[in-house]
Biopython code that builds the backbone (N, CA, C, O; Angstrom):
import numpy as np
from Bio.PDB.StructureBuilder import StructureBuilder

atoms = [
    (1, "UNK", "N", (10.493, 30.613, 13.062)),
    (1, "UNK", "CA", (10.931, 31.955, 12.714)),
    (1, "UNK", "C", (11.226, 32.736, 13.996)),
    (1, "UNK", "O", (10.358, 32.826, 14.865)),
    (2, "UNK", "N", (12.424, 33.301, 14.137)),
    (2, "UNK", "CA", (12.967, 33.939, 15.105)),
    (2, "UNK", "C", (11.917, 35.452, 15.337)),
    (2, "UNK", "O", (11.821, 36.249, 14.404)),
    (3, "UNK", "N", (11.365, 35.637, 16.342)),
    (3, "UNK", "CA", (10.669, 36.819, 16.521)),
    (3, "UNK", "C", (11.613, 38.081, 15.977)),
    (3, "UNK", "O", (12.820, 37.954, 15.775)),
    (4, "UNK", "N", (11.002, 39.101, 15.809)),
    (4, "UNK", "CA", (11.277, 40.296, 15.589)),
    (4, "UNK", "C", (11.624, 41.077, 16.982)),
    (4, "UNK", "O", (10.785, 41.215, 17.873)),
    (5, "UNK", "N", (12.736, 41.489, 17.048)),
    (5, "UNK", "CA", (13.073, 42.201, 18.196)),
    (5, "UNK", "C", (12.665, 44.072, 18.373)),
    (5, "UNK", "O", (13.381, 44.927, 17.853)),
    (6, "UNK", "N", (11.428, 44.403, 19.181)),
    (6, "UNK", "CA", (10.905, 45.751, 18.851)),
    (6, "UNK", "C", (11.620, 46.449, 20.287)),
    (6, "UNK", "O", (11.704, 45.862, 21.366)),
    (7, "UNK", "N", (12.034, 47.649, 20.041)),
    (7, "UNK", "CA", (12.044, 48.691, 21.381)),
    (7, "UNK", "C", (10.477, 49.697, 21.253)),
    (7, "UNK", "O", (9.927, 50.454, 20.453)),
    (8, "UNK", "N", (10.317, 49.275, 22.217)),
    (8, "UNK", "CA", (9.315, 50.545, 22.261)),
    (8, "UNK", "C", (9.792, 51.765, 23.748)),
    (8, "UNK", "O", (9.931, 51.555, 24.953)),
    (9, "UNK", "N", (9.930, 53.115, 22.835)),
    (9, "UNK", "CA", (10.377, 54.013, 24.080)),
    (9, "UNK", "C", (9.568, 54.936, 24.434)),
    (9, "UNK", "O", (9.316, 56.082, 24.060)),
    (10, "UNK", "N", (9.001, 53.830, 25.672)),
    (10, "UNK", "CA", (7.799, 54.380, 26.370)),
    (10, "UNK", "C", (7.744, 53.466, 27.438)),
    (10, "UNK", "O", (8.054, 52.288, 27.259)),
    (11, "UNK", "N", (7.303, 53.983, 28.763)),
    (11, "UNK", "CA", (6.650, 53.110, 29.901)),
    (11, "UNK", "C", (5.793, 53.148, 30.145)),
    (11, "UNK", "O", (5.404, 52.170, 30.784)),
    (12, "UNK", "N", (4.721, 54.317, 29.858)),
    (12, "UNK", "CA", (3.785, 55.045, 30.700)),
    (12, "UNK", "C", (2.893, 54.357, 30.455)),
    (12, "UNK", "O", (3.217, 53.484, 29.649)),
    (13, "UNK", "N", (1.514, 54.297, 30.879)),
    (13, "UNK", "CA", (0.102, 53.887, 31.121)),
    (13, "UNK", "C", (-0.283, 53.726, 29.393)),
    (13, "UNK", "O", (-0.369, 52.719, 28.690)),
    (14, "UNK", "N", (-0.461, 55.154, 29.090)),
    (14, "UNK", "CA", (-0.912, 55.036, 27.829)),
    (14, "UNK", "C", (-0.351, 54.275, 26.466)),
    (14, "UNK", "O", (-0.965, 54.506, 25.424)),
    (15, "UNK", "N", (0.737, 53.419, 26.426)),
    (15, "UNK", "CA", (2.005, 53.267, 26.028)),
    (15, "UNK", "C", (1.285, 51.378, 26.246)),
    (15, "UNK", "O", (1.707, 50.378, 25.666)),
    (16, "UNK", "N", (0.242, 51.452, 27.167)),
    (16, "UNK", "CA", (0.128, 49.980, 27.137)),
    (16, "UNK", "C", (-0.623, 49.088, 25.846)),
    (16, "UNK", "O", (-0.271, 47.992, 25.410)),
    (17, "UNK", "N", (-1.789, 49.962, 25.393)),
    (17, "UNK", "CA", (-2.190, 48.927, 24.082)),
    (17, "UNK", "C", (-1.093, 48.569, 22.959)),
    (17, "UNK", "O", (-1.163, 47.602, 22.200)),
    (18, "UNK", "N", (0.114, 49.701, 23.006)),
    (18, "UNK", "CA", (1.007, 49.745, 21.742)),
    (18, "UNK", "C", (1.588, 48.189, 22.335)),
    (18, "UNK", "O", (1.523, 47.181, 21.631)),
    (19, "UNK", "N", (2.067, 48.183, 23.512)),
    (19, "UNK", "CA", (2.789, 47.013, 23.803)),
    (19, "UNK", "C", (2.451, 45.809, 24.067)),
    (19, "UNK", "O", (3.269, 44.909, 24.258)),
    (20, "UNK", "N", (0.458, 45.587, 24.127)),
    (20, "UNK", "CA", (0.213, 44.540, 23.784)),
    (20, "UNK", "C", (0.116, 43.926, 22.464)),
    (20, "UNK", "O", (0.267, 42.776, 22.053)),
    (21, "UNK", "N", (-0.268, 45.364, 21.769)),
    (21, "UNK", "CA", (-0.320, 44.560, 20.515)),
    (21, "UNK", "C", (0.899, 44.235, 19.940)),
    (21, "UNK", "O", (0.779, 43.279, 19.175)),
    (22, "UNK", "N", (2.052, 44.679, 20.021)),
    (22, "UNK", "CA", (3.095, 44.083, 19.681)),
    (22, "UNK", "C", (3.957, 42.622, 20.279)),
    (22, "UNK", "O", (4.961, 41.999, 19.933)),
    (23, "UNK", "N", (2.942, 42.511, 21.346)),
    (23, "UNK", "CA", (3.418, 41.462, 21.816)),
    (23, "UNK", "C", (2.825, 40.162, 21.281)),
    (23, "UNK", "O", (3.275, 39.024, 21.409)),
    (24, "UNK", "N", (1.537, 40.637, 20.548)),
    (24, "UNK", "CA", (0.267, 39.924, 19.965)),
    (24, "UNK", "C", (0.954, 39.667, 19.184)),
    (24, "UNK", "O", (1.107, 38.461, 18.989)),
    (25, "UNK", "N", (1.601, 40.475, 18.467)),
    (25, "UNK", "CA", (2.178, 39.979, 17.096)),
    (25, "UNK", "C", (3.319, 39.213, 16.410)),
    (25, "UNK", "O", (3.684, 38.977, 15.258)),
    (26, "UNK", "N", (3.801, 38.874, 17.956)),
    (26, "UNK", "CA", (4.862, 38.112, 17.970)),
    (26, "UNK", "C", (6.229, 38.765, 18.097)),
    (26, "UNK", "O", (7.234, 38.173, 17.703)),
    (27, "UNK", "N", (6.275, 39.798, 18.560)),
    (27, "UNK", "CA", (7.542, 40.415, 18.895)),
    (27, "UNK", "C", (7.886, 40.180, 19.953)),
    (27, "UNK", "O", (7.186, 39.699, 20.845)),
    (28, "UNK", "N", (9.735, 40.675, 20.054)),
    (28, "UNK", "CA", (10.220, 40.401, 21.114)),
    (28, "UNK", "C", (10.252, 41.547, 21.813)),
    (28, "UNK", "O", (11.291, 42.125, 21.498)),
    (29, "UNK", "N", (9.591, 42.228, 22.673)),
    (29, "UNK", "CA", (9.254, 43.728, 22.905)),
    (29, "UNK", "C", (10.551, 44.039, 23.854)),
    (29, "UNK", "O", (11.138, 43.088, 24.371)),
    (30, "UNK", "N", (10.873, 45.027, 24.018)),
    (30, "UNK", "CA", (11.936, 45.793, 24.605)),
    (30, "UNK", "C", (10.996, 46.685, 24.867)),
    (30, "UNK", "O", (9.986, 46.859, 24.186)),
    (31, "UNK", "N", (11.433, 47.538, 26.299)),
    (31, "UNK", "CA", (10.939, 49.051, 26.624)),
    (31, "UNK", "C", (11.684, 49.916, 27.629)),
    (31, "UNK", "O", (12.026, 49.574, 28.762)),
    (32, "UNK", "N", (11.948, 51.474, 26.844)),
    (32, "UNK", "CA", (12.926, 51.995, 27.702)),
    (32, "UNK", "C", (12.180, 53.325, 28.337)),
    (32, "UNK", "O", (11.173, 53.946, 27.997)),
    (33, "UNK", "N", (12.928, 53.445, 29.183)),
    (33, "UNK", "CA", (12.665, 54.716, 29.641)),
    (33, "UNK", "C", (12.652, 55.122, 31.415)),
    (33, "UNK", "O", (12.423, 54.257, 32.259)),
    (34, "UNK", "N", (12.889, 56.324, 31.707)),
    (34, "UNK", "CA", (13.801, 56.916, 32.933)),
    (34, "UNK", "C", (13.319, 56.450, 34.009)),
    (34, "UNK", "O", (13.989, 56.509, 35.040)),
    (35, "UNK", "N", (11.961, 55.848, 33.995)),
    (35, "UNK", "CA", (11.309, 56.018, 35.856)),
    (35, "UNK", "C", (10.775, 54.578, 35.677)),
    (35, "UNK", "O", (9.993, 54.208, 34.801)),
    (36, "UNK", "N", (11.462, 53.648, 36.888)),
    (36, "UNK", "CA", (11.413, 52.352, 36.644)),
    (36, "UNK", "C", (9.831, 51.863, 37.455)),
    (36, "UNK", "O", (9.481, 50.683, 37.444)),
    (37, "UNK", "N", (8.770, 53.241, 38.302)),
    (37, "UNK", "CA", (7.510, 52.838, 38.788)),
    (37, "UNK", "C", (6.746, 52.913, 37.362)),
    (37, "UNK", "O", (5.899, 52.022, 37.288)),
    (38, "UNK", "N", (6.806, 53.649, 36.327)),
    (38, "UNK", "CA", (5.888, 53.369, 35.418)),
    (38, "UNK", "C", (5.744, 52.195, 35.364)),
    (38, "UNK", "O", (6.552, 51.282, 35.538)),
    (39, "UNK", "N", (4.204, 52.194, 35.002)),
    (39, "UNK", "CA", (3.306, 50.530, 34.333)),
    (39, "UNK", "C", (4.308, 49.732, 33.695)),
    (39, "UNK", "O", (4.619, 48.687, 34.267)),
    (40, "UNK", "N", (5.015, 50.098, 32.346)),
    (40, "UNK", "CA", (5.417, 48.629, 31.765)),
    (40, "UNK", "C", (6.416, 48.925, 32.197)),
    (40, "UNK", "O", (7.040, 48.024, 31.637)),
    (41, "UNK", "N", (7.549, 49.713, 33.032)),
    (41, "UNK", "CA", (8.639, 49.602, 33.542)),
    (41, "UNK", "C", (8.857, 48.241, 34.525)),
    (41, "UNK", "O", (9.844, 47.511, 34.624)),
    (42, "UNK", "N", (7.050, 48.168, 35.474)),
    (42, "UNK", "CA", (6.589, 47.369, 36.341)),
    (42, "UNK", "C", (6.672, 45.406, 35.534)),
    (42, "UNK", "O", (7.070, 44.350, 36.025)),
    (43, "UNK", "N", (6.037, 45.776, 34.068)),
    (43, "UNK", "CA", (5.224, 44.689, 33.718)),
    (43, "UNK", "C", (6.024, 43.802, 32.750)),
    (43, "UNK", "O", (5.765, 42.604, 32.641)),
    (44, "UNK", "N", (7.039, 44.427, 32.020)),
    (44, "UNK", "CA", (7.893, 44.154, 31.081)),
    (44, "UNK", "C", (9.213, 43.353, 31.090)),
    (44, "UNK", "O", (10.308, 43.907, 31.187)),
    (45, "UNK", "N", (9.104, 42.470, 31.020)),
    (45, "UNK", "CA", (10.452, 41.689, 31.341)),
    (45, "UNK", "C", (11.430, 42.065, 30.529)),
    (45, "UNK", "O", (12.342, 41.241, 30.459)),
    (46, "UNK", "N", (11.564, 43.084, 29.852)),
    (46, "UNK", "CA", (12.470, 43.511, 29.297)),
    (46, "UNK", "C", (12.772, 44.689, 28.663)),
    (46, "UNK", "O", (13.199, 45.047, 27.566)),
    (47, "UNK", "N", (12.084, 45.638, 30.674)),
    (47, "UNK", "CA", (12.746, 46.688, 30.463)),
    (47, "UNK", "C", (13.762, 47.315, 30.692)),
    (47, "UNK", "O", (14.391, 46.557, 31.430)),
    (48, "UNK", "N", (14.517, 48.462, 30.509)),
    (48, "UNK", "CA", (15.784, 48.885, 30.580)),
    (48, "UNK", "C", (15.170, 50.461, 30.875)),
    (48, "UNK", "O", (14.172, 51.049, 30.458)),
    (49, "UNK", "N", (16.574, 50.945, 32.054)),
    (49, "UNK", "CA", (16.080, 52.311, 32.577)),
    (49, "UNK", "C", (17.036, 53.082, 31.710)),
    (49, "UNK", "O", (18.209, 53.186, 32.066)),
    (50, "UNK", "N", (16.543, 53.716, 30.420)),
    (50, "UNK", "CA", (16.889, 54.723, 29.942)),
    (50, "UNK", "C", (16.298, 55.510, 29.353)),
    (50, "UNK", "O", (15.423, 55.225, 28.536)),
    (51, "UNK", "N", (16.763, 56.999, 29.738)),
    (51, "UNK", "CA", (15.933, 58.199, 29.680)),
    (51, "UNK", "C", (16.064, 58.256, 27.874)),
    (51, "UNK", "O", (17.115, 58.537, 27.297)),
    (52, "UNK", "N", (14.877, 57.955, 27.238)),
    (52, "UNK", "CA", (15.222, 58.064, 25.861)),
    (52, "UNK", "C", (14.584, 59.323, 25.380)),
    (52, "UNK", "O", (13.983, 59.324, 24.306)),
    (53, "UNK", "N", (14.698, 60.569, 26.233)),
    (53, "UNK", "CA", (14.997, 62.398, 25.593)),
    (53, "UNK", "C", (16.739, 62.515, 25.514)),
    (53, "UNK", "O", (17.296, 63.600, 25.347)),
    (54, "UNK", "N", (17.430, 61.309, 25.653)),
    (54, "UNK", "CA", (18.770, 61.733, 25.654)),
    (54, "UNK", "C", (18.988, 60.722, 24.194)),
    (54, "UNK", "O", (19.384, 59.559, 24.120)),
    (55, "UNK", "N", (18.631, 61.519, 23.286)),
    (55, "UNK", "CA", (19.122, 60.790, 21.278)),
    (55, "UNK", "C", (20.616, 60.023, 21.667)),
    (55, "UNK", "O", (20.560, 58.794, 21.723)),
    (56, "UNK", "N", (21.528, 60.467, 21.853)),
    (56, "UNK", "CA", (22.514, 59.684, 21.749)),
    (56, "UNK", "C", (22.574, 58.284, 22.198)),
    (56, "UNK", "O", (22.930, 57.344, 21.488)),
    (57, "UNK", "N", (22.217, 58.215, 23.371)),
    (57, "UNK", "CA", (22.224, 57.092, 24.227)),
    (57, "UNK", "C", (21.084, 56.000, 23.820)),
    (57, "UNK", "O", (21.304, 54.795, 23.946)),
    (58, "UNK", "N", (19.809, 56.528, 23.305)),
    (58, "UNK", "CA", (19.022, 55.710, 22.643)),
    (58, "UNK", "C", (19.416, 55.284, 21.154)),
    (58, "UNK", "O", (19.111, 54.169, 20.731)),
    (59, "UNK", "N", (19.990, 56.060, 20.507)),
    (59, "UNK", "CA", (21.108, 55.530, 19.508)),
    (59, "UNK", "C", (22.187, 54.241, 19.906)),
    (59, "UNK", "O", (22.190, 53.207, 19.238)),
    (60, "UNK", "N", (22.710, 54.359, 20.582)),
    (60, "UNK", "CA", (23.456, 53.575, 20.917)),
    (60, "UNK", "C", (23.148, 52.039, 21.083)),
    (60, "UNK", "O", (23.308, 51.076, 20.333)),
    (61, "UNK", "N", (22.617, 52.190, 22.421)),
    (61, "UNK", "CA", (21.525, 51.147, 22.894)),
    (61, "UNK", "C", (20.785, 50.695, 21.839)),
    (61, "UNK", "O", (20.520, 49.498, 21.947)),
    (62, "UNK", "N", (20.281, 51.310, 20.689)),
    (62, "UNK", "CA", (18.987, 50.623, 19.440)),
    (62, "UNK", "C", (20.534, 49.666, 18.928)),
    (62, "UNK", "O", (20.559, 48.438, 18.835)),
    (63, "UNK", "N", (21.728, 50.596, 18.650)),
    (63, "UNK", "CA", (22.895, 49.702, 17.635)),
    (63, "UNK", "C", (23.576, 48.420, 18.660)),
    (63, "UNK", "O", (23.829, 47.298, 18.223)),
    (64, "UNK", "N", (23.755, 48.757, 19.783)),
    (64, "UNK", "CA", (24.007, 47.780, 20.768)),
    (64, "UNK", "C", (23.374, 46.400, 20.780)),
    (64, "UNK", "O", (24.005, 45.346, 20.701)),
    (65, "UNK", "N", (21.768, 46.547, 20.911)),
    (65, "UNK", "CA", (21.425, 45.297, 20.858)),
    (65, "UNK", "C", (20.376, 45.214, 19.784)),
    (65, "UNK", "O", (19.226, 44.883, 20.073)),
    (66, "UNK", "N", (20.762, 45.527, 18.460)),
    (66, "UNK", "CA", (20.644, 45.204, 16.863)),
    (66, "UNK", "C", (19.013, 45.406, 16.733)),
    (66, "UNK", "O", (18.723, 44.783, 15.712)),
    (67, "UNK", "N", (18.081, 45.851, 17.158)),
    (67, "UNK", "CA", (16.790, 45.850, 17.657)),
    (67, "UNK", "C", (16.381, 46.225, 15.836)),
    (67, "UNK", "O", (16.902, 47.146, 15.207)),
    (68, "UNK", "N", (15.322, 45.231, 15.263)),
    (68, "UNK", "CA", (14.703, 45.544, 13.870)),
    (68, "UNK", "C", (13.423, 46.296, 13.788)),
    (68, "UNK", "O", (12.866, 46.455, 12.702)),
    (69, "UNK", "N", (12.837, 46.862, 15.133)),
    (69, "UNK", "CA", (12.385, 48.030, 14.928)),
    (69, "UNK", "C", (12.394, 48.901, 16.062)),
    (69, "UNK", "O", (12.961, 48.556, 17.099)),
    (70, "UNK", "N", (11.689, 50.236, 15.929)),
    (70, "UNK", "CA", (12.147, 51.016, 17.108)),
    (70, "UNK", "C", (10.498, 51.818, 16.703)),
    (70, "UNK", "O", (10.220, 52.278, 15.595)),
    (71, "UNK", "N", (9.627, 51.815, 17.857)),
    (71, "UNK", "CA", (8.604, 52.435, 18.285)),
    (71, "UNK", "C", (8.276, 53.601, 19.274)),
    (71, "UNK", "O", (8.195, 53.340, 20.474)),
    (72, "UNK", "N", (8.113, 54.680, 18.891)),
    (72, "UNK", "CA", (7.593, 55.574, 19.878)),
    (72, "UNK", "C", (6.339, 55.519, 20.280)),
    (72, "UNK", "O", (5.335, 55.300, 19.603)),
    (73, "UNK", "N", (6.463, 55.788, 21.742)),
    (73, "UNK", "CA", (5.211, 56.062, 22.823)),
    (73, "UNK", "C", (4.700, 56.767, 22.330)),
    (73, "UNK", "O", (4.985, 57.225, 21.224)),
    (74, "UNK", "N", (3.589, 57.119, 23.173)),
    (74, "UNK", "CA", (2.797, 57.895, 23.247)),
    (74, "UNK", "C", (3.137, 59.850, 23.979)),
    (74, "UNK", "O", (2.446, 60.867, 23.921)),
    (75, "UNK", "N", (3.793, 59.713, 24.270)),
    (75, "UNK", "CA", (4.177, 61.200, 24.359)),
    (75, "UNK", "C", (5.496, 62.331, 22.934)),
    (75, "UNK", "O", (6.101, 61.961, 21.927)),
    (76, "UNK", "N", (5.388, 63.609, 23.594)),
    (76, "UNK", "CA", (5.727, 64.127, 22.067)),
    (76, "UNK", "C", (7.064, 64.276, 22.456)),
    (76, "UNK", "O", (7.491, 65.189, 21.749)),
    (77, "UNK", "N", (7.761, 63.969, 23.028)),
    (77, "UNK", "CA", (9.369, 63.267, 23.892)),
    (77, "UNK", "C", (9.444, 62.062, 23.070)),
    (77, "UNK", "O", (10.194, 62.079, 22.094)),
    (78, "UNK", "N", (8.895, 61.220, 23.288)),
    (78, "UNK", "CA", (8.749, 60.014, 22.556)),
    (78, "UNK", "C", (9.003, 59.717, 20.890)),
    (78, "UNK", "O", (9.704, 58.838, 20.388)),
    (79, "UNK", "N", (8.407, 60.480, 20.398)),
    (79, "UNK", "CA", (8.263, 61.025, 18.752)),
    (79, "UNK", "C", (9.370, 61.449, 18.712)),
    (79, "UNK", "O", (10.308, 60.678, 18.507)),
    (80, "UNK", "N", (9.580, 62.924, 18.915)),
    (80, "UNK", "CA", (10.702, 63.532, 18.835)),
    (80, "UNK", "C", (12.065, 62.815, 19.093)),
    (80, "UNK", "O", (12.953, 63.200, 18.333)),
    (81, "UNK", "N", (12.381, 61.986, 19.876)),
    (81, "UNK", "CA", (13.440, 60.971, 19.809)),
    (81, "UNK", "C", (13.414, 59.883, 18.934)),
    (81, "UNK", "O", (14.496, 59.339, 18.714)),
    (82, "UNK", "N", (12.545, 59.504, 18.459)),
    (82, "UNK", "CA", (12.360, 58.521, 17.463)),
    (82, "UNK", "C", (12.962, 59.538, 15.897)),
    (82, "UNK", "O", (13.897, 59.199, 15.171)),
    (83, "UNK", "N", (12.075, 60.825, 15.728)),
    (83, "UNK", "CA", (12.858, 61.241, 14.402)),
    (83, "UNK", "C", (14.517, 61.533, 14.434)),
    (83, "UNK", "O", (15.136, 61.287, 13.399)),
    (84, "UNK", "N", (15.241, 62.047, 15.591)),
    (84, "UNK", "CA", (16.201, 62.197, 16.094)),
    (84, "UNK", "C", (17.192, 60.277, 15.452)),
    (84, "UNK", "O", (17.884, 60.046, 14.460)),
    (85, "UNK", "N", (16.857, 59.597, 16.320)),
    (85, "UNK", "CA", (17.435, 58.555, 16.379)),
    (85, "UNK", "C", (17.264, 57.856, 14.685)),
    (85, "UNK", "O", (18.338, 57.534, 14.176)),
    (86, "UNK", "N", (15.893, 57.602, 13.765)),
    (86, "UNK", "CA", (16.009, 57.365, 12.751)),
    (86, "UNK", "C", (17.217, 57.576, 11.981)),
    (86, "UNK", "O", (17.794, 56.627, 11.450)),
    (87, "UNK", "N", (17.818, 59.307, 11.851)),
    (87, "UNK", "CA", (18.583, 59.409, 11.229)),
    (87, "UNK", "C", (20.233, 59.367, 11.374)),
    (87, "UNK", "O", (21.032, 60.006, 10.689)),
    (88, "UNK", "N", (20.421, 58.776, 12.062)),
    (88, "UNK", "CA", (21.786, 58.119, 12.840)),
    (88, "UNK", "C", (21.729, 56.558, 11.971)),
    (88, "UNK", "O", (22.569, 55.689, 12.205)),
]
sb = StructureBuilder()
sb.init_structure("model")
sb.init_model(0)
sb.init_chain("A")
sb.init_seg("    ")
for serial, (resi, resn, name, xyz) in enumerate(atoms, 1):
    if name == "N":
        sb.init_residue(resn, " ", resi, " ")
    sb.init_atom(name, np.array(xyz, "f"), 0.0, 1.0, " ", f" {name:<3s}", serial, name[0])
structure = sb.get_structure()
């Protein structure tokens, strides 16, 4: 069974249990976001530097590479782009 492809848009420190456990679970984790020294910016083989407070562009990028789910971090930037982007 082909993993599940997740974005999670978040890098930061706190942002790390979400991305182990999704990695636990057999996903194919994605992670975005603006500042490429954050932790999983560091740790993630498959992160991408985009500022995801900009909805459009994280729209794009989710339809670009077909991603079957989309997770927000831990900050309220994070959330707030996730309800933004849902409804696109």
């Amino acid at each position: 069974m082909k993993p599940k492809r997740t974005l999670l848009a978040d890098t930061n420190r706190a942002a790390y249990t979400v991305y182990q456990a999704l990695v636990s679970a057999g996903h194919d984790v994605w992670v975005v976001g603006a500042n490429p020294q954050e932790p999983l910016a560091k740790i993630a083989p498959n992160y991408v530097q985009l500022n995801y407070s900009d909805s459009s562009k994280l729209a794009d990028f989710i339809e670009e590479e077909s991603f079957d789910f989309l997770v927000p971090g831990c900050t309220d930037v994070s959330y707030k782009s996730y309800a933004v982007v849902r409804q696109y």
